[in-house]
DSSP file (Angstrom, degrees, kcal/mol; ACC not computed):
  #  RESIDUE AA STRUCTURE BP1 BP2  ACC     N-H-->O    O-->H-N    N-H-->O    O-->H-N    TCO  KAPPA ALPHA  PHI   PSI    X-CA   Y-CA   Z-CA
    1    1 A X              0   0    0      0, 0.0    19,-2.1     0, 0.0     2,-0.7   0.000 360.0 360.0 360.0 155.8  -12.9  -35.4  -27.0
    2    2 A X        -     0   0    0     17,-0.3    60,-2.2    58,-0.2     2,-0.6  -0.755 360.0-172.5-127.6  77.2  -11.4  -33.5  -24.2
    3    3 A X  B     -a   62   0A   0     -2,-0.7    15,-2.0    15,-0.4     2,-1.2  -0.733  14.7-164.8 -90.9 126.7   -7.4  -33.6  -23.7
    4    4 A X        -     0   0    0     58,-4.1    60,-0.3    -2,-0.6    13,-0.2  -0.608  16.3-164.1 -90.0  90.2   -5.6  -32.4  -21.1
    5    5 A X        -     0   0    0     -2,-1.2    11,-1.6   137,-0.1     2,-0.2  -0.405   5.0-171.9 -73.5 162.6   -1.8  -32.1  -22.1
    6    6 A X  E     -Cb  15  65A   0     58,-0.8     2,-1.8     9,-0.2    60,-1.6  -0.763  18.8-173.5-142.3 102.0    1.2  -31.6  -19.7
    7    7 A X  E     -C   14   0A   0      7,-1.7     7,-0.7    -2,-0.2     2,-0.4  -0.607  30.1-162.2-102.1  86.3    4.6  -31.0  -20.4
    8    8 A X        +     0   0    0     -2,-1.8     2,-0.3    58,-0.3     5,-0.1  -0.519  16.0 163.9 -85.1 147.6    6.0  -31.3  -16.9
    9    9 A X        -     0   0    0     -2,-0.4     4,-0.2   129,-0.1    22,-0.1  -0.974  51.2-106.3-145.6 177.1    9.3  -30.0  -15.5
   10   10 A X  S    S+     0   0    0     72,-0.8    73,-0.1    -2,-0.3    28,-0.1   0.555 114.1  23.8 -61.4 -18.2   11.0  -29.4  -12.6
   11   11 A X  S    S+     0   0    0     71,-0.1    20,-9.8     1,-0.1     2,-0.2   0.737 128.6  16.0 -94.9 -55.3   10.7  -25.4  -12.9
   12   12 A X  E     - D   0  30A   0     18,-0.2     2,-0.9    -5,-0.1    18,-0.2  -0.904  62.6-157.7-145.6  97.7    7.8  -24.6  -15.0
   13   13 A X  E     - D   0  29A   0     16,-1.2    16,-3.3    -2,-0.2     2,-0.2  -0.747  10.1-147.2-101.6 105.4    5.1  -26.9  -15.9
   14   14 A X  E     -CD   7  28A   0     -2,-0.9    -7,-1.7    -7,-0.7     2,-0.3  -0.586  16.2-168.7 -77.3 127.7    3.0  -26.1  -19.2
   15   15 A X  E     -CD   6  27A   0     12,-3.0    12,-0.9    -2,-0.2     2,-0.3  -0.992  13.0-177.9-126.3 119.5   -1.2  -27.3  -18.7
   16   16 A X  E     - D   0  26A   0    -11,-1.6    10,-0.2    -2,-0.3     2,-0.1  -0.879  14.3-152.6-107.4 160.4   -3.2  -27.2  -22.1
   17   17 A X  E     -     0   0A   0      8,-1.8     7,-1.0    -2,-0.3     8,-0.5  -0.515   9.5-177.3-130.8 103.4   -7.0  -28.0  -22.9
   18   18 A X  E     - D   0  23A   0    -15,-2.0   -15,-0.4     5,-0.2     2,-0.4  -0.485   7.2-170.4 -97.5 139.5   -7.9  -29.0  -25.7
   19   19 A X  E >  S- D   0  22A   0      3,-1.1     3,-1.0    -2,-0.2   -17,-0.3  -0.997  90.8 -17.8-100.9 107.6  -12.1  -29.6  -26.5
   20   20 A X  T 3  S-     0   0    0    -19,-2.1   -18,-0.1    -2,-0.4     3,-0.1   0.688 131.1 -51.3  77.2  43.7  -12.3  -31.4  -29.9
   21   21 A X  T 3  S+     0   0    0      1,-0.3     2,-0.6   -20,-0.3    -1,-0.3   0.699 116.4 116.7  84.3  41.5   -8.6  -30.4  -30.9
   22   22 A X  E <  S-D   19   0A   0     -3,-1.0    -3,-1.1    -5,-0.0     2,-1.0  -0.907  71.4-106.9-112.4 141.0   -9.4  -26.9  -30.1
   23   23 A X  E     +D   18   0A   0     -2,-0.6    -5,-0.2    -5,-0.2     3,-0.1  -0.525  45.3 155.7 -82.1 134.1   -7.7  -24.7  -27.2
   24   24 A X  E     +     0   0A   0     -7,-1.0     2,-0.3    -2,-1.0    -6,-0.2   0.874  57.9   3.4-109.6 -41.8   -9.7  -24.1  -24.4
   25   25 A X  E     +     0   0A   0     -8,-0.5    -8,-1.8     2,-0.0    -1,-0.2  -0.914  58.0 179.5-129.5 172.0   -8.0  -23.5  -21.5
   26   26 A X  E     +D   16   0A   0     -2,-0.3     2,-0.4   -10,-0.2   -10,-0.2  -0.607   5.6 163.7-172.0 137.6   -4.2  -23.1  -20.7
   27   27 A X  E     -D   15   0A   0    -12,-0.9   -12,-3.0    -2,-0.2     2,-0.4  -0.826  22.9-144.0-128.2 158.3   -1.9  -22.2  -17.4
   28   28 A X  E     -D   14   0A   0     -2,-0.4     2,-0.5   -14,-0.2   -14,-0.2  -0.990  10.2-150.4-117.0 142.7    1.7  -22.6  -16.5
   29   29 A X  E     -D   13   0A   0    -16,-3.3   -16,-1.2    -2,-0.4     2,-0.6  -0.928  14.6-159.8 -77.9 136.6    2.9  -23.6  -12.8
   30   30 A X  E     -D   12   0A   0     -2,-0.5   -18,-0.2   -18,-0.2   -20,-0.0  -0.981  20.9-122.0-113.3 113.8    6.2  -22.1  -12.0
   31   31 A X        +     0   0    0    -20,-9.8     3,-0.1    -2,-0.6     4,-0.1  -0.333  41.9 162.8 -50.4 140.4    8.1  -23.6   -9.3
   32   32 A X        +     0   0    0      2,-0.2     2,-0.2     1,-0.1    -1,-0.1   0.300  63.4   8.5-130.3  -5.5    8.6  -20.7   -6.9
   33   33 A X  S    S-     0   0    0      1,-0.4     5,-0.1     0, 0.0    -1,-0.1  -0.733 114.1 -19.7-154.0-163.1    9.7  -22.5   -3.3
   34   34 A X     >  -     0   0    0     -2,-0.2     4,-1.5     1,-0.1    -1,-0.4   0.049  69.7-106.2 -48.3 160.2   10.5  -26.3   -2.6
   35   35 A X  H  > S+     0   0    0      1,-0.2     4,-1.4     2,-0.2    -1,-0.1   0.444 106.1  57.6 -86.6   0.9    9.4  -29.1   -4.9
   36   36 A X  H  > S+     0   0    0      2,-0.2     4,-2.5     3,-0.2    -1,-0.2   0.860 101.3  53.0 -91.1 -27.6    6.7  -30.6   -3.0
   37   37 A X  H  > S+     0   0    0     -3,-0.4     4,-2.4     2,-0.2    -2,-0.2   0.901 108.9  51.5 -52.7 -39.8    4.9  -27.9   -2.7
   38   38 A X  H  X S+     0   0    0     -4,-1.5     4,-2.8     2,-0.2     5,-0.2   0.908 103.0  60.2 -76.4 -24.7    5.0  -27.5   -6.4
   39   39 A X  H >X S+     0   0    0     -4,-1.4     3,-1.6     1,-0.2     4,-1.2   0.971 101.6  50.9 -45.1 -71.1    4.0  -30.6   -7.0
   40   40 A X  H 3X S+     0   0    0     -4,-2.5     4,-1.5     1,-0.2    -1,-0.2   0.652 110.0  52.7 -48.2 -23.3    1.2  -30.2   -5.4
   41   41 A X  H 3X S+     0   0    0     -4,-2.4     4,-1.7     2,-0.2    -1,-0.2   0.696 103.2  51.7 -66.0 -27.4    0.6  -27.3   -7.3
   42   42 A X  H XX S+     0   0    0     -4,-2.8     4,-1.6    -3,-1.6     3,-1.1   0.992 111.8  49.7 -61.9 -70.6    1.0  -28.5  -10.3
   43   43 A X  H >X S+     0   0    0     -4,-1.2     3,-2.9     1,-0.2     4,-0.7   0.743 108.7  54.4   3.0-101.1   -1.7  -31.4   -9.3
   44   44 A X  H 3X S+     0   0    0     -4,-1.5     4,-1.9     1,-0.3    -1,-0.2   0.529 105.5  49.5 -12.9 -60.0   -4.0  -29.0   -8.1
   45   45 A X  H <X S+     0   0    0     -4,-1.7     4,-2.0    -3,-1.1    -1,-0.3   0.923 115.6  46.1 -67.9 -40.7   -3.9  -26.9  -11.5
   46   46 A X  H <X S+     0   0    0     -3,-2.9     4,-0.8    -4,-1.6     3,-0.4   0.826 114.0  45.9 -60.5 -86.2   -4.6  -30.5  -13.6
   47   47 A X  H  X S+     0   0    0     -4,-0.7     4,-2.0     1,-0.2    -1,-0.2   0.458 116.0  49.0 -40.0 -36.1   -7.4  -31.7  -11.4
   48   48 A X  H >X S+     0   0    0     -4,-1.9     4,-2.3     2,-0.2     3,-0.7   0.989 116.8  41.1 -63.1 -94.6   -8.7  -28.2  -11.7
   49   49 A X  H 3X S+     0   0    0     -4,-2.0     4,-1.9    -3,-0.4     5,-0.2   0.807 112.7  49.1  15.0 -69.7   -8.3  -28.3  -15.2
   50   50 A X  H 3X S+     0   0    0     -4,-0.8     4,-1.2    -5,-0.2    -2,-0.2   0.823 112.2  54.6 -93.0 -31.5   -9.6  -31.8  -15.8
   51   51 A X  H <X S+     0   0    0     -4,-2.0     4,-2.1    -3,-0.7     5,-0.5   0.974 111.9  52.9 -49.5 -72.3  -12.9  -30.8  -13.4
   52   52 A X  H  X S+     0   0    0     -4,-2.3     4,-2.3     1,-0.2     5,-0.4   0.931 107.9  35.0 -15.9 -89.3  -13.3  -28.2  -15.6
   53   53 A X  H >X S+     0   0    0     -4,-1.9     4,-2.0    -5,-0.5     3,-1.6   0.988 119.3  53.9 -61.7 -65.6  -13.4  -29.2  -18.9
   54   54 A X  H 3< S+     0   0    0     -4,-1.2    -1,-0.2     1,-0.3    -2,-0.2   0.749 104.1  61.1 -37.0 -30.4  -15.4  -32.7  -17.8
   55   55 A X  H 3< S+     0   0    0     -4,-2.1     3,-0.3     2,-0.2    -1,-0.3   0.803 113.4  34.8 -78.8 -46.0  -18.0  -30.3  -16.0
   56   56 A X  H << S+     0   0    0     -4,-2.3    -2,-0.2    -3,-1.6    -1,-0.2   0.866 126.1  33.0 -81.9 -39.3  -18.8  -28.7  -19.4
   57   57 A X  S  < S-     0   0    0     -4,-2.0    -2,-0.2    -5,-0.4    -1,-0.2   0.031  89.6-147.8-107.5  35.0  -18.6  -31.1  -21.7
   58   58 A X        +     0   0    0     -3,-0.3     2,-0.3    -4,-0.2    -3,-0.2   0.303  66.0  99.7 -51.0  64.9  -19.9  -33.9  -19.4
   59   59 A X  S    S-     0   0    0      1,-0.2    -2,-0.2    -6,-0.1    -3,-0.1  -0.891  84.5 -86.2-138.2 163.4  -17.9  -36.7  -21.0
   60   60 A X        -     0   0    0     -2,-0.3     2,-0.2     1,-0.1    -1,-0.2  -0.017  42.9-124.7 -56.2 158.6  -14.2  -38.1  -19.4
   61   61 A X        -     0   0    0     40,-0.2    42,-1.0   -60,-0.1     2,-0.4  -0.632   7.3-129.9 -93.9 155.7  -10.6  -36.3  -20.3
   62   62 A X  E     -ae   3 103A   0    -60,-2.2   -58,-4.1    -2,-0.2     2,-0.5  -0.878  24.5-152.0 -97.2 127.7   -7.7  -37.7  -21.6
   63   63 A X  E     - e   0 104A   0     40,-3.1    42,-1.3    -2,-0.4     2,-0.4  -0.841  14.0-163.5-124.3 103.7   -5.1  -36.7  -19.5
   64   64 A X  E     - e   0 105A   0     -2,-0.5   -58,-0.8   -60,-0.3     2,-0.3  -0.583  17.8-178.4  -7.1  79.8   -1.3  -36.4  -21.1
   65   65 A X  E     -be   6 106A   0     40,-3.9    42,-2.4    -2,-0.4     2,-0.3  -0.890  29.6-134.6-111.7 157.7    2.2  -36.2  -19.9
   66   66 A X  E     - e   0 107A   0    -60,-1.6   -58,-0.3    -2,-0.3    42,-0.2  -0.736  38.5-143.2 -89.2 146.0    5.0  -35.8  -22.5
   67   67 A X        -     0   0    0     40,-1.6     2,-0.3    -2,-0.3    -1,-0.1  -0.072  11.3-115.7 -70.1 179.2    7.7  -38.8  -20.8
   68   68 A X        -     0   0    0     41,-0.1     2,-0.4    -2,-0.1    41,-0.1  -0.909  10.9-118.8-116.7 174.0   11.5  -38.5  -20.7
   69   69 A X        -     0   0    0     -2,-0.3     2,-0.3    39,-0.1     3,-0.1  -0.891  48.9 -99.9 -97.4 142.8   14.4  -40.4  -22.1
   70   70 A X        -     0   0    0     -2,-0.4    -1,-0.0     1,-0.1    -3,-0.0  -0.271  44.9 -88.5 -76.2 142.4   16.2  -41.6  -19.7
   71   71 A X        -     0   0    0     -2,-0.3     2,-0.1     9,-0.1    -1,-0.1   0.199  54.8-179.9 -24.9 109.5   19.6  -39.5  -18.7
   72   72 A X        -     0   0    0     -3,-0.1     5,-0.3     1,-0.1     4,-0.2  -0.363  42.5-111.0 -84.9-174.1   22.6  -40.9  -21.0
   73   73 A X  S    S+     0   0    0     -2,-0.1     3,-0.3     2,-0.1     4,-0.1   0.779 114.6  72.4 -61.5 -39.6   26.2  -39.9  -21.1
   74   74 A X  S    S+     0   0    0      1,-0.2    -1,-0.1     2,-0.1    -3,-0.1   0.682  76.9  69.7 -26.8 -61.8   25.3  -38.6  -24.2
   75   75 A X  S    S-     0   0    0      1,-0.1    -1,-0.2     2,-0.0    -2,-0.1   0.779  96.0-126.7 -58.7 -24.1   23.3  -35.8  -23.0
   76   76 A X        +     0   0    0     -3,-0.3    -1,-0.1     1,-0.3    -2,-0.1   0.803  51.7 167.4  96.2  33.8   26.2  -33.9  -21.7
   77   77 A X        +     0   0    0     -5,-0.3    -1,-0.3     1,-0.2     3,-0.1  -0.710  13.2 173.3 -67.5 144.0   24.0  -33.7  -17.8
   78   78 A X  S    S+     0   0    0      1,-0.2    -1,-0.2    -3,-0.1     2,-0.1   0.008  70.1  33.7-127.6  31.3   26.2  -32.6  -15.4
   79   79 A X        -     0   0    0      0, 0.0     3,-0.3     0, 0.0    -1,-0.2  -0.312  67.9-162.2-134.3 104.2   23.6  -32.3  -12.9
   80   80 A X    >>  +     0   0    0      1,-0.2     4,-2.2    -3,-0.1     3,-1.6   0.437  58.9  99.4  33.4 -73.4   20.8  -34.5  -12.8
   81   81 A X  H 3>  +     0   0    0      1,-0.3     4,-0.9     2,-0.2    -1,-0.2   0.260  69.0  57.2 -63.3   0.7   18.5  -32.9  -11.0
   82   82 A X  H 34 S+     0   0    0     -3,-0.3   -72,-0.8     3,-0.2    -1,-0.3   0.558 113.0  50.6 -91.4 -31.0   16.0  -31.1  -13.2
   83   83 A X  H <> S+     0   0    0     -3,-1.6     4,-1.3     2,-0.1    -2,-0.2   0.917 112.8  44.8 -67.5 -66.7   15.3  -34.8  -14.7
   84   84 A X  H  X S+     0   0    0     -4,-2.2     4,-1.1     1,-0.3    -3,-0.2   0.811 114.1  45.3 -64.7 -34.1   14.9  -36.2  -11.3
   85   85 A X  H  X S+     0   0    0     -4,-0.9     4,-1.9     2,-0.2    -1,-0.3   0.812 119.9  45.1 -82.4 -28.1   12.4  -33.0   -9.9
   86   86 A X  H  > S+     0   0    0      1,-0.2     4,-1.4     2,-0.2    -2,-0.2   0.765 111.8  54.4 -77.0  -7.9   10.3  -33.5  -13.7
   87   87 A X  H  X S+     0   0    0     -4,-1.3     4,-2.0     1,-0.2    -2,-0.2   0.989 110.6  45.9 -80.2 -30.8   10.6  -37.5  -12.9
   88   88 A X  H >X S+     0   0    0     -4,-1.1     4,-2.3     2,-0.2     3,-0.5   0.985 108.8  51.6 -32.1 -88.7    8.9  -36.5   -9.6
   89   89 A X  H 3X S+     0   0    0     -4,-1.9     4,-0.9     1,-0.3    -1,-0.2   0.661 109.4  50.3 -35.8 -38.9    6.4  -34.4  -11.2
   90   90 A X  H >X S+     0   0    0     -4,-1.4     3,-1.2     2,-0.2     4,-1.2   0.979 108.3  56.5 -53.4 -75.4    5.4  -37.3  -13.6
   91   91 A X  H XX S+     0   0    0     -4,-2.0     3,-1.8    -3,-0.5     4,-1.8   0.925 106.0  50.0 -12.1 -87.8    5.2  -39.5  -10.5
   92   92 A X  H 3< S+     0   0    0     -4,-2.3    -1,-0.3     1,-0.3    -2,-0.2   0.612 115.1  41.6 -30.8 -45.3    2.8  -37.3   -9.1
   93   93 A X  H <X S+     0   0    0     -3,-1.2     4,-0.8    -4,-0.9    -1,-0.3   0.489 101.3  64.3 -39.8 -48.4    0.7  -37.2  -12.0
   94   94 A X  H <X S+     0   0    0     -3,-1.8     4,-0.8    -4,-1.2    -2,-0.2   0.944 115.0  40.9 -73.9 -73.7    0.8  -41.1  -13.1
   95   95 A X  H  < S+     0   0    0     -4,-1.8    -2,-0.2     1,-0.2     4,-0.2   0.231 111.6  46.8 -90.7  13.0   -1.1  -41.6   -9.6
   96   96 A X  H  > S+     0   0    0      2,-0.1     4,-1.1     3,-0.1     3,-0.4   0.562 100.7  72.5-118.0 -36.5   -3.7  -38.7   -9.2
   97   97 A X  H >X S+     0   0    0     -4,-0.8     3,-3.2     1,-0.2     4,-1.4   0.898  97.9  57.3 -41.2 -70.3   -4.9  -39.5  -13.2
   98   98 A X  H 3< S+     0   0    0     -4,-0.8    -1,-0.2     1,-0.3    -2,-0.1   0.726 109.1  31.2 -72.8 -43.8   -6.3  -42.4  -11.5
   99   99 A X  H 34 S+     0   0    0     -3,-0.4    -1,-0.3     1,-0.2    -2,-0.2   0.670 114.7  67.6 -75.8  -7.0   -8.9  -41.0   -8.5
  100  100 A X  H << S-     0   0    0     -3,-3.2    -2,-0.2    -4,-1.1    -1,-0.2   0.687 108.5-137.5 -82.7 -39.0   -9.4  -38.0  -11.2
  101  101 A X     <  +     0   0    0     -4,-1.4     2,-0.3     1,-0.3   -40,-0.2   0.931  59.1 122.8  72.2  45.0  -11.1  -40.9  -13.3
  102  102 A X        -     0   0    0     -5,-0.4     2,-0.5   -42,-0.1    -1,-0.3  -0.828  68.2-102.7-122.0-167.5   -9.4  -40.0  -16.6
  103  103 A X  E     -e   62   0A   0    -42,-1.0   -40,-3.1    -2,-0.3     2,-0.3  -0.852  30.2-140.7 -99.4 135.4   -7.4  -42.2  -18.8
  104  104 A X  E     -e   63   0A   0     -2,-0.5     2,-0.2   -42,-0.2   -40,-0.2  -0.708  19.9-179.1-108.0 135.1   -3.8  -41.5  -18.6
  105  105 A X  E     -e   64   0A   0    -42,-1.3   -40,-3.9    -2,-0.3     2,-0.6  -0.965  19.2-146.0-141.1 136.3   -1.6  -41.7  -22.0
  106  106 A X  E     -e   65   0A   0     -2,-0.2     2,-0.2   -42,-0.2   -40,-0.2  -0.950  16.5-155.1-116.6 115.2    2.4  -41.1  -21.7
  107  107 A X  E     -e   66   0A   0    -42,-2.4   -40,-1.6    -2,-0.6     2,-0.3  -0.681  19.7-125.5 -83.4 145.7    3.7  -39.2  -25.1
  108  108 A X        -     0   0    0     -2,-0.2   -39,-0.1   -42,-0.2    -1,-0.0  -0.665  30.0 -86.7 -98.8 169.0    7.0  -39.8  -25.6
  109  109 A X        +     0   0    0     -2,-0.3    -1,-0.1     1,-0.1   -41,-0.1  -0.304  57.5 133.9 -53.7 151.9    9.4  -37.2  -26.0
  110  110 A X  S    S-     0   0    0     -3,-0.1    -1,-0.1    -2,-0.0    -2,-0.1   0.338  78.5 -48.1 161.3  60.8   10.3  -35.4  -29.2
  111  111 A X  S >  S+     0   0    0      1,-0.1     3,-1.6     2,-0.0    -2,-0.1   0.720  76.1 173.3  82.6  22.4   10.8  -31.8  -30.3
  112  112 A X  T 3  S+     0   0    0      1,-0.2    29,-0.2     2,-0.1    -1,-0.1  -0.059  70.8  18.3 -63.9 157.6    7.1  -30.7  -28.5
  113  113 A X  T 3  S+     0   0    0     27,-0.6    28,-0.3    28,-0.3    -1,-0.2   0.663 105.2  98.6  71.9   8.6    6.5  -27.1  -28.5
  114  114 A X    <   +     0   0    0     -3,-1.6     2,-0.3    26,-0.1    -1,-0.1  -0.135  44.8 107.4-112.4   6.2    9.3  -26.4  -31.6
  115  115 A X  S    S-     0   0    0      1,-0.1    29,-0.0    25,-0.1     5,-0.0  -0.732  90.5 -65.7 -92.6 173.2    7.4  -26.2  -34.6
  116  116 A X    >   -     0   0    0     -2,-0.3     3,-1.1     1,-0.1     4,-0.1   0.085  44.7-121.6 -44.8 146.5    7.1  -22.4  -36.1
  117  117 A X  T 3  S+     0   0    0      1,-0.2    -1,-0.1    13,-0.2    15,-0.1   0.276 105.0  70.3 -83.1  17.5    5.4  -20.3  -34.0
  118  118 A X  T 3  S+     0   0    0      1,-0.1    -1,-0.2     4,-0.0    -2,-0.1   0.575  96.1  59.6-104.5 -13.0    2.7  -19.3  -36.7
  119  119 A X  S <  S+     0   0    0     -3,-1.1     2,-0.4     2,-0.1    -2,-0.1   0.427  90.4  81.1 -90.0  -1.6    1.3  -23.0  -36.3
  120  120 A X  S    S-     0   0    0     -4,-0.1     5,-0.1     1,-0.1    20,-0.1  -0.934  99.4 -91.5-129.1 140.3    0.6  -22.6  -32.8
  121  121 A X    >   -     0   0    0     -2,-0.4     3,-0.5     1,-0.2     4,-0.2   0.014  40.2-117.6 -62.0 168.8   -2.8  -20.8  -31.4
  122  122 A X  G >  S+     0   0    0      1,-0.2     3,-1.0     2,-0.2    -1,-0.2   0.584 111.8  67.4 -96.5   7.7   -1.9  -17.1  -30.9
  123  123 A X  G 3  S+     0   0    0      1,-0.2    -1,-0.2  -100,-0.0    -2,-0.1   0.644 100.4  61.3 -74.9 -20.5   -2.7  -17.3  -26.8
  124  124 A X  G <  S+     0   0    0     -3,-0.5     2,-0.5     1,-0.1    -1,-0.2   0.568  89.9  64.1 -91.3  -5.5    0.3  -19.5  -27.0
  125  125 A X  S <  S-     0   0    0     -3,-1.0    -1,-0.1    -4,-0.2    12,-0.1  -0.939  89.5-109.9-133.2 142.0    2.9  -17.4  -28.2
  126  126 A X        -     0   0    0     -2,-0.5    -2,-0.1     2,-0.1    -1,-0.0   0.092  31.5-109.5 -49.5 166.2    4.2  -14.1  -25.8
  127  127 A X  S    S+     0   0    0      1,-0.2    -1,-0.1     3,-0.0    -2,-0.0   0.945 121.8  31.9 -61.4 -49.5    3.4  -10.5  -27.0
  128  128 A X  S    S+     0   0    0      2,-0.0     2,-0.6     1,-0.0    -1,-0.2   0.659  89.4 130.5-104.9  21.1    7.3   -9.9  -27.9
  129  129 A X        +     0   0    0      1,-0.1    -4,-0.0     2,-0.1    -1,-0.0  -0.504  12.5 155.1 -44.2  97.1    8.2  -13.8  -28.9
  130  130 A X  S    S+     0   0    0     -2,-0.6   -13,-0.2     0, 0.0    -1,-0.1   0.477  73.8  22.8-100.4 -42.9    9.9  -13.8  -32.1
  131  131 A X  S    S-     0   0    0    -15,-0.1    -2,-0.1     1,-0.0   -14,-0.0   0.758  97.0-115.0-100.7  -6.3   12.0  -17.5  -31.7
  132  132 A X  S    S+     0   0    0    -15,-0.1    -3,-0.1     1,-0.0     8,-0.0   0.733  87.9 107.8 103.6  -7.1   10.2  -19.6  -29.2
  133  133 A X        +     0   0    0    -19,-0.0     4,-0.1     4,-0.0    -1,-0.0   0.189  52.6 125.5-127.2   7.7   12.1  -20.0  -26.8
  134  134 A X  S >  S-     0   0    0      2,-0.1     3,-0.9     1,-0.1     4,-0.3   0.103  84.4 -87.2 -44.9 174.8    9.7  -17.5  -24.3
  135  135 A X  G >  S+     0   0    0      1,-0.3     3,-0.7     2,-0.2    -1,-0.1   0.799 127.6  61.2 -73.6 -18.5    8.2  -18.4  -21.0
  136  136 A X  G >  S+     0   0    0      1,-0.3     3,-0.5     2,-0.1    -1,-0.3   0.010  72.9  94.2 -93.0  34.9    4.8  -20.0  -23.2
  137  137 A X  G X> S+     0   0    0     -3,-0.9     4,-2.3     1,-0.2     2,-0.7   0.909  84.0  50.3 -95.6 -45.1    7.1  -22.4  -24.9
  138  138 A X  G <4 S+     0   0    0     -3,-0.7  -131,-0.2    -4,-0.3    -1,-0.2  -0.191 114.1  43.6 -90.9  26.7    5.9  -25.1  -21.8
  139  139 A X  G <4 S+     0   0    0     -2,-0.7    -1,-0.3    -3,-0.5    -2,-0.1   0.092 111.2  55.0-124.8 -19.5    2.4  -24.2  -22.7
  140  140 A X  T <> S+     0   0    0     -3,-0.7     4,-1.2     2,-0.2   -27,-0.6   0.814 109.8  47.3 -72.0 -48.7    3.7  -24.6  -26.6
  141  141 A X  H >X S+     0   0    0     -4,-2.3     4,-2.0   -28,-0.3     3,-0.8   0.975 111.8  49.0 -84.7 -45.4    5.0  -28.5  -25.7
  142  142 A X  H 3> S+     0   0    0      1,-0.2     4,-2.7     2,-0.2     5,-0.2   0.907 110.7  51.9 -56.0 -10.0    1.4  -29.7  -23.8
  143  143 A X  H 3> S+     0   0    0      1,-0.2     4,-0.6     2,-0.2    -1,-0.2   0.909 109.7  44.9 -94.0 -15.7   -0.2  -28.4  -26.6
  144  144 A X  H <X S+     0   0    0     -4,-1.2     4,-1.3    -3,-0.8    -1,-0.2   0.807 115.6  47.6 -35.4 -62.1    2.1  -30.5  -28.7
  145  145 A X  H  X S+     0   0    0     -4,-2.0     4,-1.4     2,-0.3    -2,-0.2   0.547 112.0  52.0 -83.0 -33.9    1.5  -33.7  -26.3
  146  146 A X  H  < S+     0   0    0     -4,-2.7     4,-0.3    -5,-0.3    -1,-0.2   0.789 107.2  52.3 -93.5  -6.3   -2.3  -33.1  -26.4
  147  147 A X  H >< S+     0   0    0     -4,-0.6     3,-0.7    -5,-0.2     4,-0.3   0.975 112.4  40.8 -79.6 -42.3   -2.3  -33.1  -30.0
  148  148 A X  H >X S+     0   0    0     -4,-1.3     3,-2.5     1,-0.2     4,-1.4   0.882 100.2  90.8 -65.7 -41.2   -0.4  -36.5  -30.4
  149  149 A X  T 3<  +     0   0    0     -4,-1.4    -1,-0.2     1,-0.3     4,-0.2   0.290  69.1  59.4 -38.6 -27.4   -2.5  -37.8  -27.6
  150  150 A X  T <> S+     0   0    0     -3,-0.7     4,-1.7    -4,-0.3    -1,-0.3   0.689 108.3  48.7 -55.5 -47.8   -5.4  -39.2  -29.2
  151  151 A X  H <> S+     0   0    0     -3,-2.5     4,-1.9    -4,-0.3     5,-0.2   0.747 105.7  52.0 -98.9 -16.9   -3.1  -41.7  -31.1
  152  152 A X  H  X S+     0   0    0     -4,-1.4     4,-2.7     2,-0.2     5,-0.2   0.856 114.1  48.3 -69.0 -35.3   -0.9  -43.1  -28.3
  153  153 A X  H  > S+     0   0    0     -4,-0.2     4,-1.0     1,-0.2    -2,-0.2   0.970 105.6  54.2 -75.3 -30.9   -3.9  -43.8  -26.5
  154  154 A X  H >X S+     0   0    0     -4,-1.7     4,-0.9     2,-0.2     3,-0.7   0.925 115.1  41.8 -51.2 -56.4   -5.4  -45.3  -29.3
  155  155 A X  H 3X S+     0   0    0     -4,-1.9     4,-0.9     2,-0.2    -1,-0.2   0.745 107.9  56.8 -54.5 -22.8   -2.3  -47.7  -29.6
  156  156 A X  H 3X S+     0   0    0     -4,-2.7     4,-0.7    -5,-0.2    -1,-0.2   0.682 108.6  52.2 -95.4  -8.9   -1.9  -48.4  -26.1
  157  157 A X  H <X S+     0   0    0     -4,-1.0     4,-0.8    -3,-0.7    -1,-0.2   0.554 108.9  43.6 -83.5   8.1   -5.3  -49.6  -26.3
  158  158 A X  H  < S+     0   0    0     -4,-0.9    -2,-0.2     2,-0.1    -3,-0.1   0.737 110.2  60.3 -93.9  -9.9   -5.0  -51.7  -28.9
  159  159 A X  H  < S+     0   0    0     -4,-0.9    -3,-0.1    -5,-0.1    -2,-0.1   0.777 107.0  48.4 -56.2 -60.4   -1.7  -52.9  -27.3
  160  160 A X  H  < S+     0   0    0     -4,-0.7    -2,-0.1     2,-0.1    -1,-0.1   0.820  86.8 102.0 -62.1 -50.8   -3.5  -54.0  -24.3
  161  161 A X  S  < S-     0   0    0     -4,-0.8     2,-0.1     1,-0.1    -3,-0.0  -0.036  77.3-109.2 -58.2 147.2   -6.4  -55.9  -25.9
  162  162 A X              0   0    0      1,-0.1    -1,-0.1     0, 0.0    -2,-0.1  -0.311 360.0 360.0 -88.8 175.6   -6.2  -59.5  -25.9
  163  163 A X              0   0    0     -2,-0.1    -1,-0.1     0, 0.0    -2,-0.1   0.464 360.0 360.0-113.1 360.0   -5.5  -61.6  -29.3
């Protein structure tokens, strides 16, 4: 099975690929100018991606986004806007799965890319990374999101089917 995970955000958007729970490929986008352009970059890197890997293994991807929760009081935001540019980025995502022809599965959030860093492949953690919290941490949470990915989709089809 071929999943493509994606931990999108408003900055820095982590693309794994996993081939039969292995990694195979992985990039970050990093916003560098206005957000539509990086949207589109971001795009651009999945569909690239998701061509890829289909191209080799000539069966469909499963294509991945980790969700959000939505903004409480709770979270202590006092700007918004890094929620609102990843809700974007989601958006974007949600509606290109679909002319891309893979199956789209939404992971929820929950502590991706935060287990010990010895458990995660060694492409995935920087040369001087000792806690985790390096620039491959967003490559650390798709690979998180494509591993869970196989069983949300399995429940959201079975979710779907009629009784």
């Amino acid at each position: 099975m071929i999943v493509v995970g994606v931990d999108p955000g408003g900055a820095h958007t982590g693309i794994v690929a996993l081939a039969d729970g292995e990694l195979f490929e992985w990039s970050i986008t990093d916003r560098t100018g206005e957000l539509n352009g990086y949207i589109l970059g971001v795009a651009r890197a999945v569909t690239e991606t998701i061509a890829s890997m289909t191209e080799r293994s000539r069966s469909p991807a499963l294509l991945a986004v980790e969700d959000l929760n939505p903004p409480t009081p709770h979270m202590g935001l006092t700007n918004p806007q890094h929620v609102m540019d990843a809700s974007r980025v989601i958006g974007a995502l949600v509606v290109m799965s679909r002319p891309v022809g893979c199956d789209l599965v939404m992971v929820p959030p929950g502590g991706h890319g935060s287990n010990p860093l010895a458990t995660y492949p060694p492409e995935l953690i920087g040369v001087n990374e000792t806690k985790g919290t390096g620039h491959l941490r967003h490559c650390r949470s798709a690979y998180d999101v494509a591993q869970a990915a196989p069983t949300y989709h399995a429940f959201s089809r079975a979710e779907s089917r009629p009784t």
